[in-house]
N, C-alpha and C positions, 0 to 999 in steps of 0.2 A: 365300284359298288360291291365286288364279290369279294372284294379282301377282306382277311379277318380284321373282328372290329371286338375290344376288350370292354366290357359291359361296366362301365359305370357307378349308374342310378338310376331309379325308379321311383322315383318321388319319394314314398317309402321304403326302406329296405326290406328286399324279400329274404334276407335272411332269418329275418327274424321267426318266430313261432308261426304256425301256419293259422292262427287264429286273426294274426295281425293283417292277413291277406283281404281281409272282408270287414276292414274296417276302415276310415273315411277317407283314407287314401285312393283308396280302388273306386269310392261311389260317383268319381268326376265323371263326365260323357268328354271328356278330352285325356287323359292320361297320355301323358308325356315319355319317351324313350330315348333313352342319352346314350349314345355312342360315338366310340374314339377310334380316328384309324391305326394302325400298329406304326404306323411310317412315323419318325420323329418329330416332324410336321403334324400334329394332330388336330384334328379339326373336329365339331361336334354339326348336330342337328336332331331336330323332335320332327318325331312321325307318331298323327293325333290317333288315336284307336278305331276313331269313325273312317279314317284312309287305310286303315290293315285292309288289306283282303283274307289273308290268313296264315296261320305261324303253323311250322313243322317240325321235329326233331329233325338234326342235319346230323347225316353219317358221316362222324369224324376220320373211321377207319383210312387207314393209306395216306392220310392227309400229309403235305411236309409245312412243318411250319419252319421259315427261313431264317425270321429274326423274334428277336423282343421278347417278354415274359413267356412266351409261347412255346417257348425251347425247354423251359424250366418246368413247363408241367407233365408231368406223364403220361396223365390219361382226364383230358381235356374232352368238357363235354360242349355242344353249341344246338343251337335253333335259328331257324331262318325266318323271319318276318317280308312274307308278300305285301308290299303296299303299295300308294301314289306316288311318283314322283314328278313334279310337275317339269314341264318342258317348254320351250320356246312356242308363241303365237298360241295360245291358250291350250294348246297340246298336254292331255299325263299321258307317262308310262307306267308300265307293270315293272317295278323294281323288287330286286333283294337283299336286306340286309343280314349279315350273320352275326350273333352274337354267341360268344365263349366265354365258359365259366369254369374254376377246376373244380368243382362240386356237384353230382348227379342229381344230386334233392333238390337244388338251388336250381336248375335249370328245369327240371320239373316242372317247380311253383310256377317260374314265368309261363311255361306252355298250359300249363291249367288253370293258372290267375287269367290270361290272354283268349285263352279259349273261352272262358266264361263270361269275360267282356263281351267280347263276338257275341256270343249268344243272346246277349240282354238289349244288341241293336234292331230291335222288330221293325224297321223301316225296310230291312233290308230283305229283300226276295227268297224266296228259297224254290217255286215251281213257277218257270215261266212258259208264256203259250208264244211260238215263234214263228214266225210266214218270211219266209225268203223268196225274194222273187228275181229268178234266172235268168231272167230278161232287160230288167231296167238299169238305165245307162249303158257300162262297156258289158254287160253280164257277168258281171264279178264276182256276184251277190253270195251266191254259195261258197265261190272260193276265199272270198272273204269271211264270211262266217265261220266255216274251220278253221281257218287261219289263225285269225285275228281274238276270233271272240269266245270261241265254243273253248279253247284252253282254261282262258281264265273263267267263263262259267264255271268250267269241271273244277278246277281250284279253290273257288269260291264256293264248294259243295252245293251247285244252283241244276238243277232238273230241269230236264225244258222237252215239252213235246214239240214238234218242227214239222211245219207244214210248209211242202215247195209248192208255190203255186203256180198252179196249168191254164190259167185263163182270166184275165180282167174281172174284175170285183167279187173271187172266189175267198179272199179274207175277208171283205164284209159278208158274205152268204155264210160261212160258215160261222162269224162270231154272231149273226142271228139265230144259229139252230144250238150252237155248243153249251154245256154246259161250264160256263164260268167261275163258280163259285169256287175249284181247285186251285186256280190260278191267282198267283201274286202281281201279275201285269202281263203285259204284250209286247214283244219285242217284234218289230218288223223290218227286215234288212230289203234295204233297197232305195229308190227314191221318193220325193218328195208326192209323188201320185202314188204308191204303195202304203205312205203315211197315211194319206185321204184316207184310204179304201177301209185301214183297221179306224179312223177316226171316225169315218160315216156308220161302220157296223158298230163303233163301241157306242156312240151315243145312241142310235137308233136304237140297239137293244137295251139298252139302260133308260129311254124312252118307253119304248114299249113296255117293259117290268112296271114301271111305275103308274102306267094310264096318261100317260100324256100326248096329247095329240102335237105333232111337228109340222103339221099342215097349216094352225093356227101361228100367224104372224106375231100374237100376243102372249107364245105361250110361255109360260117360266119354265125353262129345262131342268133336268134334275141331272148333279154332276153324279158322273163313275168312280168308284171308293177304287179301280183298275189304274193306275200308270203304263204311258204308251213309252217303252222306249225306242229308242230311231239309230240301226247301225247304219250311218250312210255309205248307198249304193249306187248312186245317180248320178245326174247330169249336173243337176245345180244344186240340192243339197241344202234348199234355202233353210229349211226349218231348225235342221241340226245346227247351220251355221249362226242362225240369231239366237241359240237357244243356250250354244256350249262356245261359240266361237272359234270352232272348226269343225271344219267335216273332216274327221279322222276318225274312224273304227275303233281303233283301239281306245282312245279317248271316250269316247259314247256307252263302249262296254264297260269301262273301270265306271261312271258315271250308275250305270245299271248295278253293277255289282258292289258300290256302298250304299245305295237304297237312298241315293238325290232325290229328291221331289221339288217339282217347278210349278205352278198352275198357270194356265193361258189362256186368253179369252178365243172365243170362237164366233164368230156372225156365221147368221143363220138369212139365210138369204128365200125370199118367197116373189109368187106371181101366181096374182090371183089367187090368192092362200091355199098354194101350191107349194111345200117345200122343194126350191129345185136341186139347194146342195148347201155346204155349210165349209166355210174359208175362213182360215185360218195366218195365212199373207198377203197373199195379194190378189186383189176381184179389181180386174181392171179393164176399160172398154176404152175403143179408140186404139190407137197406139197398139199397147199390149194383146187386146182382145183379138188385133185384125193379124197380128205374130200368129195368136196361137192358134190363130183358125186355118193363117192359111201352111203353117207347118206340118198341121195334120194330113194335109194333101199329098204333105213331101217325105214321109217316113223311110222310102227309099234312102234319103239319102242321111239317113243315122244323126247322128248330136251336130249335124253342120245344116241340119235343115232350120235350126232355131236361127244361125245367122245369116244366112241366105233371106230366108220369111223377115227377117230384122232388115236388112239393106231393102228387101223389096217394098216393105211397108214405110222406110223413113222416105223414102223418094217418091211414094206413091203421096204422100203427104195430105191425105183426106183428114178432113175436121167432121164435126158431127153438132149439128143443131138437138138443144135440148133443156130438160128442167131439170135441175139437181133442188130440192128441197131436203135439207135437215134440221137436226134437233141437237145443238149442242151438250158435248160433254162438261155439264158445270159444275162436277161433281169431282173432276180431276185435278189433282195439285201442278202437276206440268202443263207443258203448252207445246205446238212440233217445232218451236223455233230458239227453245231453250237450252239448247247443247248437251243437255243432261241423259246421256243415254241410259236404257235399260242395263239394268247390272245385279249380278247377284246380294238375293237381300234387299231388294229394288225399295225402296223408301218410298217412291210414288205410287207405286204397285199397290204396296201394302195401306198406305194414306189414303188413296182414291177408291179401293175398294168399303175400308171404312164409311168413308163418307158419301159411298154409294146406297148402302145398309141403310144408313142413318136418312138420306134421302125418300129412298123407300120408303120406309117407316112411318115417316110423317107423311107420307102421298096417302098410306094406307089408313091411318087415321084422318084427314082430311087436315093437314097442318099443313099442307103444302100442296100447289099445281101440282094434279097426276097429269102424266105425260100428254094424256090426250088433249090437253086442254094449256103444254106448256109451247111455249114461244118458237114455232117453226121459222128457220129461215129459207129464202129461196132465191138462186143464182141463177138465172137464163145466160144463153148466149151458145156460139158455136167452141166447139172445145175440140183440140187434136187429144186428149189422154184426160181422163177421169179417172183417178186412181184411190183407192181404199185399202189402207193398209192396217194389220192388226200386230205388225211386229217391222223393226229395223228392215225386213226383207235384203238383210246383208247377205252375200257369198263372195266366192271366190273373186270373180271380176267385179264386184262393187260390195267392198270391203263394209261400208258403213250403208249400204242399203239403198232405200226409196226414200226413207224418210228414219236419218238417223236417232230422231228424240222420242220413236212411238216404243211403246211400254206393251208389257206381253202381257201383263195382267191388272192394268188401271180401269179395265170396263169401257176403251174406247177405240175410235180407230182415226186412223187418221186420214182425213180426205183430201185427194190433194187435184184441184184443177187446173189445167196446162188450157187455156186458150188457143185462138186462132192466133199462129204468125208466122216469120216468116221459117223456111227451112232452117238457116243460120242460125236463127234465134231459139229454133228447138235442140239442135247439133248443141249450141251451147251449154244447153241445159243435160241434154243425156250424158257430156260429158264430165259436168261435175257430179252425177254417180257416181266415177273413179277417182276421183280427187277431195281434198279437206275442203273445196268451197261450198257455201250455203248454196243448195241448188234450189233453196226459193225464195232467193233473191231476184226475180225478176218482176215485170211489172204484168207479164201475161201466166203468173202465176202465183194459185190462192193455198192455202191450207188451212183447213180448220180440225178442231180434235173436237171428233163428234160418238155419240150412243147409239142412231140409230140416222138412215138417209134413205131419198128414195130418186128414185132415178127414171121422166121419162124421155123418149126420144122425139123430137120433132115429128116424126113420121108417125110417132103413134097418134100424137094430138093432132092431129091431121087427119089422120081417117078416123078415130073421133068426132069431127070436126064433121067431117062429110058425111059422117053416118048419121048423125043427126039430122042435117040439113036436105036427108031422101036420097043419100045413096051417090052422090056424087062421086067420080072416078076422080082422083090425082094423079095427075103426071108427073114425071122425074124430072132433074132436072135435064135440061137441055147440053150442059156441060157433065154432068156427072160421069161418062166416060174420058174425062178429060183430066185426071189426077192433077195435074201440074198447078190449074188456077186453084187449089184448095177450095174446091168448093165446096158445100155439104150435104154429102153425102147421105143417102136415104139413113140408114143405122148400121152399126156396129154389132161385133158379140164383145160376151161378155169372156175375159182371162178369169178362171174363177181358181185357184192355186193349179193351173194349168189344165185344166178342162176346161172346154168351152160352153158356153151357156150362148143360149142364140134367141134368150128373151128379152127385148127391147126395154123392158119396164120391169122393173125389181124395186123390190121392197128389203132393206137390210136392216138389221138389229144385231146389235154384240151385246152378248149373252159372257158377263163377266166370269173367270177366271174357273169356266167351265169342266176344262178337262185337266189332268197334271201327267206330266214326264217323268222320264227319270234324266234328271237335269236338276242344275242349281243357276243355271241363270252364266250371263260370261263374268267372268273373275275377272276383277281391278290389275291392269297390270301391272305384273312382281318379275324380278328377275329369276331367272329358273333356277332349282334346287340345286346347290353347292354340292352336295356327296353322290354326283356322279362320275 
């Protein structure tokens, strides 16, 4: 990449008069860059103007040129173009190409033609607000951010004020008191619980600006004009992994410094129209919920407390008695069984959200069932995992997620019920997580692609039940200290993107294409770029 490279074309020729630079060749938002290598073997390739990060004068001085036209010039001028260069397993790097010209004015034009492109890209940040957290996963987080990311900010002329943070939810405290309005987005290095914390303060405070109450189960949110980006720091890295299709830093930051925008849905989860948090992957009870509760006990023992709490909970194998009632998503072009994953440019994203609009509309005029009044369904039974997911929930050990076909911004989530049975029969199923098979293909498991669900637990309709009937006391069961017979256990918490919630009974809604990243979604795979 750092060999001399002999310049070409430019769509239009920059030689010519400097009038001709600002004429229809330059107005494209993709302008093309044609370079040859010196080596006899010469090969070409285009790098679009929206993947520059940014072009320098390159000091020729001292240079030796060995072979080719290069020899022949005597005072040979060049510029170095920062950009994308995409990489294996959805990985870019920060790459350099050089270009050489023997004419000082003609190398000019390109760094001034080039620099004013740049300019004219307003998607792209220029002050960002940034919270690194010193703590979460291996404690990286700082040293990855100098590393990795704070270069190419500086390079990419991007400012950023840097907040380390000393304490649990001190990024949402502070983006409720800050003032915001300096700021082109939010960059948060760390894990997938540090993404929460700026997600809860950016909407909260973009709630509050606006007079909207978040306590209200029915309320229509109002999205942030803010993009959150996510350097990953963590343990599981789920967000960045569905969003970019790795958790790699440098990749996240290139992502942040062309000015990607992604939008994604967010459930807003309530009890007793009480907001108690708002999730973004996975809200999961049973199963998952009984992980994360009881890992929180075991923080001694570092990122091996999640598979320890995993092994104690698949063996303890409790089910949970209860009512799942929801409200289908009918408004969605896909379905979670249609193999069609989320992808950049997402076509169902974009279709479903439409015809979510359009839905509305007509509810709001009286041209159609408003919700209150459209066709609830309801699933009883005892269930080892109730799970809701509002994205692939792909990472590192389960490549393709919870549920490979759920979409980050179609306005739905996807619900997925695990029944009672046997141990084997659930082993079966956790392990096509890690494998290409349909992991709901079984017959003790449902999914459906839903708007909104509500969730109670046996134990609550039960003292319900008694409280009515003057106070009657229920007893547990008689086996309930006996894991083995799966029997059903009083209730669960709730996994809510890794916090726990320990309210039996939730009320959830996804609140369509809410907030935006800096992210474009995971790119179709291509084989990685030839001039490296």
């Amino acid at each position: 990449m750092g060999s001399q490279m002999q310049l070409l074309l430019f769509r239009h020729s920059l030689t010519r008069r400097r009038k001709e630079m600002y004429g229809p060749g330059f107005s494209g938002a993709a302008v093309e860059i044609f370079h040859r290598r010196v080596e006899p073997r010469g090969d070409a390739c285009s790098v679009p103007v929206s993947e520059i990060i940014a072009v320098e004068e390159t000091d020729v001085h001292g240079k030796h040129h060995s072979s080719g036209k290069w020899q022949k010039m005597e005072k040979p001028y060049a510029f170095t173009v920062h950009c994308v260069k995409r990489a294996r397993r959805h990985r870019w790097k920060w790459a350099q190409v050089t270009f050489w010209c023997p004419e000082e004015q003609l190398c000019h034009l390109w760094l001034q033609t080039l620099r004013e492109m740049l300019e004219k890209l307003t998607s792209r940040p220029k002050h960002l607000l940034v919270f690194i957290n010193p703590f979460g996963g291996k404690g990286q987080g700082k040293r990855i951010y100098e590393r990795k990311v704070a270069p190419l900010f500086t390079l990419a002329s991007i400012t950023t004020d840097i907040i380390v943070t000393e304490h649990a939810n001190q990024a949402k405290e502070t983006l409720y008191e800050i003032n915001m309005e300096k700021y082109d987005g939010i960059v948060c290095v760390g894990g997938d619980g540090m993404f929460s914390e700026v997600l809860h303060g950016l909407i909260g405070r973009t709630q509050r600006s606006a007079g909207v109450d978040q306590n209200h189960p029915r309320a229509v949110l109002v999205p942030s004009s803010l993009r959150i980006g996510i350097i990953p720091a963590g343990s599981t890295d789920c967000v960045c992994y569905s969003t970019v299709g790795t958790s790699d830093a440098e990749t996240s930051a290139l992502h942040i410094v062309v000015g990607d925008s992604l939008a994604m849905d967010v459930s807003s989860v309530h009890h007793n129209s009480t907001l108690l948090r708002y999730s973004v992957s996975l809200l999961g009870y049973g199963f998952y919920g009984d992980i994360i509760k009881d890992s929180e006990k075991k923080r001694w023992l570092g990122l091996a407390r999640y598979d320890f709490s995993g092994l104690k909970t698949f063996l303890s194998h409790h089910c949970y008695e209860g009512t799942v009632s929801f409200l289908p998503a009918q408004h969605t072009v896909g379905s979670p069984r249609d193999g069609k994953p989320c992808r950049a440019g997402c076509f169902v994203c974009r279709q479903s959200r439409q015809q979510l609009e359009d839905e509305q509309k007509k509810a709001l005029y009286g041209l159609e069932a408003a919700e209150d009044v459209e066709e609830w369904q309801v699933v009883c039974g005892k269930f080892l995992a109730i799970n809701a997911t509002n994205m692939s929930c792909a990472c590192r050990r389960s490549p393709r997620g919870l549920s490979p076909a759920a979409h980050l911004g179609d306005g739905s989530s996807d619900l997925i019920l695990i029944r009672k049975c046997s141990r084997f029969n659930f082993l079966r199923f956790l392990i096509r997580h890690t494998n290409q098979q349909d992991q709901f293909d079984f017959t003790f498991v449902e999914v459906y692609r839903v708007k909104k669900f509500q969730f109670t637990s046996k134990h609550v309709e039960d003292e319900d039940s008694d409280l009515k009937e003057g106070g009657k006391k229920r007893f547990g069961h008689i086996c309930s200290g006996h894991p083995s017979c799966c029997c059903a256990v009083s209730s669960s918490s709730w996994n809510c993107d890794g916090e726990v919630l320990h309210s039996p009974a939730i009320e959830v809604r996804v609140h369509c294409q809410l907030v935006r990243l800096f992210a474009r979604g995971i790119e179709e795979t291509a084989k990685p770029d030839s001039h490296s």
